[in-house]
N, C-alpha and C positions, 0 to 999 in steps of 0.2 A: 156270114159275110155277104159276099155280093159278088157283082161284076163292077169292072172298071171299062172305060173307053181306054181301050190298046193304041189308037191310033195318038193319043199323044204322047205316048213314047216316043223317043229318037230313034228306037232300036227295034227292029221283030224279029231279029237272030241274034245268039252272042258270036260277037267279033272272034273272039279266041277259039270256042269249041263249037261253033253251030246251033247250038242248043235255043229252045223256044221258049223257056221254062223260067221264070225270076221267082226268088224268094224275098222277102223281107222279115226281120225279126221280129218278132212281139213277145212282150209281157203280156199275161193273160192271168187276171185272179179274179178271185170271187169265190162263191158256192154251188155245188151242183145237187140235185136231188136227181136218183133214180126208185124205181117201184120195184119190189119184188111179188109177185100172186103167193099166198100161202099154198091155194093149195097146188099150180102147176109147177111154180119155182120158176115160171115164166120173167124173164125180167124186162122194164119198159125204161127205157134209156131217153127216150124222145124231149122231157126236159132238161136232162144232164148241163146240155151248154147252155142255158138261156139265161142262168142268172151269172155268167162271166164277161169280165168288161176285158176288151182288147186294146191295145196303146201300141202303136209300134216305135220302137227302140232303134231298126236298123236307120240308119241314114242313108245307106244307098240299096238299092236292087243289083241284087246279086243271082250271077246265073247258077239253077237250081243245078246243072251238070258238073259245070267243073269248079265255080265255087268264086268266081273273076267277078270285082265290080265293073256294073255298067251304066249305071250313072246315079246320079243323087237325086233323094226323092224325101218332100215332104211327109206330113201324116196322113195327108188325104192322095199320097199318090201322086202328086203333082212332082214335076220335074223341074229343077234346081239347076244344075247344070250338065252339059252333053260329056 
């Protein structure tokens, strides 16, 4: 994933419970590959997520604490309404 520019949010707290934390939902499919070494039983995880596509589902950002929408939000993060 990435980072996003925070400052265009409307919000940097949730109103309800304080919290600093949003979620939004995604669908996530595709295929993953990991490595296993034969002989350490080492395993290499490091491609695992790269061949999954991510879509998100929620419509609004939601605080990660107590679970309250806080406002509406496109696919790319963009803010919809306050």
């Amino acid at each position: 994933m990435g980072e996003v520019d925070a400052t265009k949010f409307p919000l940097h707290e949730c109103p309800y419970c304080g919290g600093t934390t949003l979620k939004i939902k995604q669908r996530i499919f595709g295929v993953g590959e990991y490595y296993v070494d034969l002989e350490s039983g080492d395993i290499d995880a490091t491609e695992l997520h790269s061949g999954l596509q991510h879509k998100n589902t929620g419509k609004y950002a939601m605080c990660a604490d107590c679970g309250k929408k806080l406002f509406k939000v496109d696919d790319s993060l963009n803010v919809l309404q306050n």
